[in-house]
C-alpha positions in Angstrom: -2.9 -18.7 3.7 -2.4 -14.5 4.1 -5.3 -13.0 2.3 -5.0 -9.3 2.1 -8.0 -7.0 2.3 -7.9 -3.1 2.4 -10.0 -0.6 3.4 -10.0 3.2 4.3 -10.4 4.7 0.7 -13.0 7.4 0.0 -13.5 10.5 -1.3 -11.6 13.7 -0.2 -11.2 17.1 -0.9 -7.5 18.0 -2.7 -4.9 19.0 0.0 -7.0 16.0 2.6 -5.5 12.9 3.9 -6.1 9.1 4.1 -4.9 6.2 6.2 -5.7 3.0 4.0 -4.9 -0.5 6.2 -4.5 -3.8 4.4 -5.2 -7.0 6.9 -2.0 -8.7 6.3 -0.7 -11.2 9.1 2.8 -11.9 7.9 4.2 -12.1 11.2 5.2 -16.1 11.1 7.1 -15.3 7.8 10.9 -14.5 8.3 11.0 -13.0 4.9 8.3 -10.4 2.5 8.0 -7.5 0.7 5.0 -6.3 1.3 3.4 -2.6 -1.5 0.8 -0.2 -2.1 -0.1 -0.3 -5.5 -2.4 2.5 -7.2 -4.1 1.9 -10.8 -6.2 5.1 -12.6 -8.8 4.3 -15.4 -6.5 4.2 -18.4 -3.2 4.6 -16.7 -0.7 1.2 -16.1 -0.4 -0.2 -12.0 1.8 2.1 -10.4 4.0 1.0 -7.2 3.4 3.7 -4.3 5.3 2.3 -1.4 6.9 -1.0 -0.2 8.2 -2.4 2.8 10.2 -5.0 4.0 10.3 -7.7 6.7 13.6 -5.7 7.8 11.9 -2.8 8.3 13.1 -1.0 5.3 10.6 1.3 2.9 10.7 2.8 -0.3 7.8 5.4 -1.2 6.7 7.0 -4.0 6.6 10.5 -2.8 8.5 9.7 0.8 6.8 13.3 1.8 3.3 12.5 1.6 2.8 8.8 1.6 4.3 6.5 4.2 3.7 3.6 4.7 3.9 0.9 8.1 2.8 -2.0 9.6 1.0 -2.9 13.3 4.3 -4.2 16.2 2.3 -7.3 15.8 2.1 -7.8 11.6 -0.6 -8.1 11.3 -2.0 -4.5 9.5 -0.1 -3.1 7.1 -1.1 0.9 6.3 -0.6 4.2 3.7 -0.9 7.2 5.3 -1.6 9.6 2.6 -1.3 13.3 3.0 -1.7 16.4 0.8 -3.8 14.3 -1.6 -3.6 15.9 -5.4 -6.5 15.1 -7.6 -3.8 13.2 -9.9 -3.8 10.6 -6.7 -7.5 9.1 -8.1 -7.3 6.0 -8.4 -7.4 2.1 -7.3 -5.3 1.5 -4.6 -4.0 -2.3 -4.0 -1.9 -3.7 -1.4 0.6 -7.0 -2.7 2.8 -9.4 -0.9 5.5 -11.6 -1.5 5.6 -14.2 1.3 9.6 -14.8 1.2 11.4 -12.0 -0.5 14.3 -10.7 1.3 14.1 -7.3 -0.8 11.2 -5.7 -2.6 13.6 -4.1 -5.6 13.0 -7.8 -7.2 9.8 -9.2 -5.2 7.5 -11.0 -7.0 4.1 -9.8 -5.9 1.4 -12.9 -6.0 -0.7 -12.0 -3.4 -3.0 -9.0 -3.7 -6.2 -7.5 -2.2 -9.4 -6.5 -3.7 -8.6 -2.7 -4.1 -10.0 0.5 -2.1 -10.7 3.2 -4.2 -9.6 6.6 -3.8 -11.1 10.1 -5.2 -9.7 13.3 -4.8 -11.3 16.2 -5.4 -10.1 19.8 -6.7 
């Protein structure tokens, strides 16, 4: 069973960066999606980033958050730069073990969170 866990979160000044990794050792699966999600006090779950087992991303701002995995999948990561206060928050990583495409995946699996501050 893949059990997610992130870390890397903290607290930054506005304009720093992050590199948040998830442990997530999908590499025996021929198909996943695997996401970033972000949640803010008060605000709904928010998809940052995806990528799947073909390689392909999506991002939510493609200029300062990308996201990758390890050659061996095994780590799956969100590099975050040019953090904006307005990027507080709760940030999750998500899997779906067996989707071909993440537009549709059906996230089941999810992490504990890492929580990010930004400061002005």
């Amino acid at each position: 069973q893949v059990q997610l866990v992130e870390s890397g979160g903290g607290s930054v000044q506005a304009g720093g960066s992050l590199r948040l990794s998830c442990t997530a050792s999908v590499f025996s699966y021929r198909s996943y999606c695997l996401a970033w999600f972000r949640q803010a006090p008060g605000k709904q779950r928010e998809r940052v980033a995806t990528i799947n087992s073909g390689g392909g991303t999506s991002s939510l701002d493609s200029v300062r958050f990308t996201i990758s995995q390890d050659n061996a999948k095994t780590t799956l990561y969100l590099q975050m730069n040019t953090l904006k206060p307005e990027d507080t928050a709760m940030y999750y990583c998500a899997a779906d073990l067996g989707a071909t495409w993440c537009y549709n995946a059906d996230f089941r699996l999810w992490g504990q969170g890492t929580q990010v501050t930004v400061s002005s």
